[in-house]
N, C-alpha and C positions, 0 to 999 in steps of 0.2 A: 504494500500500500504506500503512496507517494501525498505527503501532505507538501501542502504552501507554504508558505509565510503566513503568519498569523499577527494582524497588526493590531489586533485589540486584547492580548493577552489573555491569561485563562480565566473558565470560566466562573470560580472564586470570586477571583479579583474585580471580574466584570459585575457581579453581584454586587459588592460593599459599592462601587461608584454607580452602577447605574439601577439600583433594585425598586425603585419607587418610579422610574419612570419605563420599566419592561413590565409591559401587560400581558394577560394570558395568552394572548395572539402569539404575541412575539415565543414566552416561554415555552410553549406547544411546538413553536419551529424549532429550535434549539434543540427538545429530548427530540423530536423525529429525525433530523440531523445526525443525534448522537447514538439513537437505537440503529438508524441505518447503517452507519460506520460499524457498529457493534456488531448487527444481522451478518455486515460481508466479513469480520473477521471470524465467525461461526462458521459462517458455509466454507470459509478456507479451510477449514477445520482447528480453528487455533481457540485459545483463551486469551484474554488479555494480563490476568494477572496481578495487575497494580491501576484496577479502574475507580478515580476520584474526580473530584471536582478540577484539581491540579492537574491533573491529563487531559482534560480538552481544551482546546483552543480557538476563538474566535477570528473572524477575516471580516471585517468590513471590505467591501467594495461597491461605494458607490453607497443606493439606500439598500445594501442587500448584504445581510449579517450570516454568515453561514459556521457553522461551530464541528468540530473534527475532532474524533477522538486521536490522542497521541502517545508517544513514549511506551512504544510496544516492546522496550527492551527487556521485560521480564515475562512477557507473551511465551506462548508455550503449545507446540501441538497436542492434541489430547493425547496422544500416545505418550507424550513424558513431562505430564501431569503430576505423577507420585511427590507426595511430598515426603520430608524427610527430617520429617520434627524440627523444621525452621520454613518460615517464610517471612520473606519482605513485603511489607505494605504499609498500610493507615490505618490503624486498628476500626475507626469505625465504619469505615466501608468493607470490612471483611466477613465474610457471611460465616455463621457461627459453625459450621461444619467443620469447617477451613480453619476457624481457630482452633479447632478440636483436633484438627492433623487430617485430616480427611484431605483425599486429592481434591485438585482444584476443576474444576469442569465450566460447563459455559454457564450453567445453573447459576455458580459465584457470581459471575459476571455479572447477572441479571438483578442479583442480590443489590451488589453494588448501585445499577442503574434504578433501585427504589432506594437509596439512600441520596441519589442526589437526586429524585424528585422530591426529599421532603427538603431538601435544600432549597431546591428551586421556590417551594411554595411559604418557605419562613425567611432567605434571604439569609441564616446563620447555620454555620457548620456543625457537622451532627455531633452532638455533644460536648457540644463546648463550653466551656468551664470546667469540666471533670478531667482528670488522671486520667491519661492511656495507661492504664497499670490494670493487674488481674484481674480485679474486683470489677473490671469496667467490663473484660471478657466474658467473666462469668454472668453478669449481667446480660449482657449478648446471648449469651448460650440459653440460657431463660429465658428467655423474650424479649427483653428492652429493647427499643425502638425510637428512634426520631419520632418528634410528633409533626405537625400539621400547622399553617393558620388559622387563624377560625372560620375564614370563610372558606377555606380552600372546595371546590366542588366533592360532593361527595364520591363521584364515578372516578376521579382521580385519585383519591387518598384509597379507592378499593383496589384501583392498580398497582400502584404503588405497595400497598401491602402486600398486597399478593405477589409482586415484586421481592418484597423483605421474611416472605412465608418461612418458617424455620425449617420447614420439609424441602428441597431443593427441588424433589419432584414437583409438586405444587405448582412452583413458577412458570413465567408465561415464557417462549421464545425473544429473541427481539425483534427478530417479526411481525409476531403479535401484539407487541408492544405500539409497535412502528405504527401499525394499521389503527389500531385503538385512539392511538394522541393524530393520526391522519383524517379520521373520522370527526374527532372532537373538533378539531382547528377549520376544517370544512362547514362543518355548523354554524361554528363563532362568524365565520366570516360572509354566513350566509344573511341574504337582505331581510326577506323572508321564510319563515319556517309553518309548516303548515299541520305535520307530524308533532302530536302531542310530548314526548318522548324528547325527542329533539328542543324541541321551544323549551324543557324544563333545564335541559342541558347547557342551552346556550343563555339564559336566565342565570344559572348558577356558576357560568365564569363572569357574565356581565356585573353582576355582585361581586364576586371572586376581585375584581379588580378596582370596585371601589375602596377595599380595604386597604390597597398596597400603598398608597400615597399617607396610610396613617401607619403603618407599621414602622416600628423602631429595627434599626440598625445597628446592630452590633460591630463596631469597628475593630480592627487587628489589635491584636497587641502581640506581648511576648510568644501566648500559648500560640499563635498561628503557626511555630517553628515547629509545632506538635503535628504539624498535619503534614507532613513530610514522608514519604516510604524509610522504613526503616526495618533492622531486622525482629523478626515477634519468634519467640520458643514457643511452639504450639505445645509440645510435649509437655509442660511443666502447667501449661493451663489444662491438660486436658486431664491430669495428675489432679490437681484442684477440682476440677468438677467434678469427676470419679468421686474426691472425697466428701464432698460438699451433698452430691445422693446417696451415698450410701450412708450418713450419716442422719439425712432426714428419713429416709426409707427403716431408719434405727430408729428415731423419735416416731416416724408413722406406726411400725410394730408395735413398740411399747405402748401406744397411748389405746388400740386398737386391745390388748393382752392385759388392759385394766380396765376394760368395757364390762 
């Protein structure tokens, strides 16, 4: 895959400067952009590996904003996938499988691609404030998830979840993804809607976007050096989790054996 120059930097950055005046229109181009990049590096047969908000990049040309996934240098064919109780990444776009040691597949990926739509729809990076440390993994592994704006449309925070599914099988292609946010964006940008379904759609980003001009901006600081790929011991979290159920499965017994 042959990327450009990219004159508007990544798409992070493009968030903290430009997040109150990119509306759902826009946003919707941007992830169909970024699933389609994503779909062709699947049908290669590869994974990407290290997919965050830091790896894509913007190209203005003209009035025409186009966004590229990049930095495929830890991409990997599925055939040498195996991890090996270490991988490099951002802790919170790693999909909890993967922090457990589990190979990597395009599933991850997909993972990843519902951790920066809840980006997209709060303007702040996913957990931020908190430690990249264990306790943040094991949260992962249990569920914890990014949240949502409050207006964010309903139909997209269900993709998105199901994007961040803790079952890997669960998730969508990106494909499916592509087609989903290609359908919605078609709507919005429709004059007319006559389809009752549709009109409730295109009603709930129209709202969607009255919010973004009041929401607050979280600006960089120190911790943004946190969202860096780095290297994570899977092994030693997945040590921790192992210990953490069997220990509740110990309190579940007991409380169950004085019934």
């Amino acid at each position: 895959m042959v990327f450009r120059y990219a004159n508007s930097g990544n798409m992070y950055d493009f968030l903290i400067s430009n997040f109150k005046e990119l509306d759902w229109k826009n946003k919707l181009k941007h992830l169909i952009d970024v699933s389609n990049d994503l779909d062709r590096i699947h049908e290669s047969g590869y994974v990407h590996c290290d997919f965050h908000s830091g790896n894509i990049l913007l190209n203005q040309y003209k009035i025409m904003m186009k966004s590229f996934v990049t930095d495929l240098g830890l991409s990997k064919s599925l055939k040498e996938s195996a991890s090996k109780g270490e991988i490099y990444g951002v802790m919170p776009y790693i999909a909890p499988e993967i922090l457990l040691g589990e190979e990597y597949t395009q599933a991850a990926d997909i993972y990843s691609l519902g951790i920066i739509m809840s980006e997209l729809s709060t303007g702040k990076r996913p957990f931020y404030g908190s430690p990249f440390d264990y306790e943040l993994a094991l949260k992962i592994c249990k569920g914890l998830r990014p949240g949502f704006s409050e207006k964010t449309p309903k139909c997209y925070i269900e993709l998105a979840n199901q994007c961040m599914d803790s079952n890997p099988h669960n998730r969508p292609s990106a494909k499916q993804v592509s087609l989903k946010l290609l359908k919605w964006r078609r709507i919005v940008m429709k004059p007319r809607i006559s389809n009752n379904e549709d009109s409730d759609i295109k009603k709930s980003f129209i709202s969607a976007n009255k919010e973004i001009k009041t929401t607050q901006i979280i600006l960089p600081n120190f911790q943004n050096s946190l969202y860096t790929s780095r290297l994570i011991n899977t092994k030693e979290i997945k040590l921790a989790y192992e210990s953490v159920k069997f220990r509740d499965s110990t309190i579940c017994d007991l409380n169950v054996s004085n019934i």
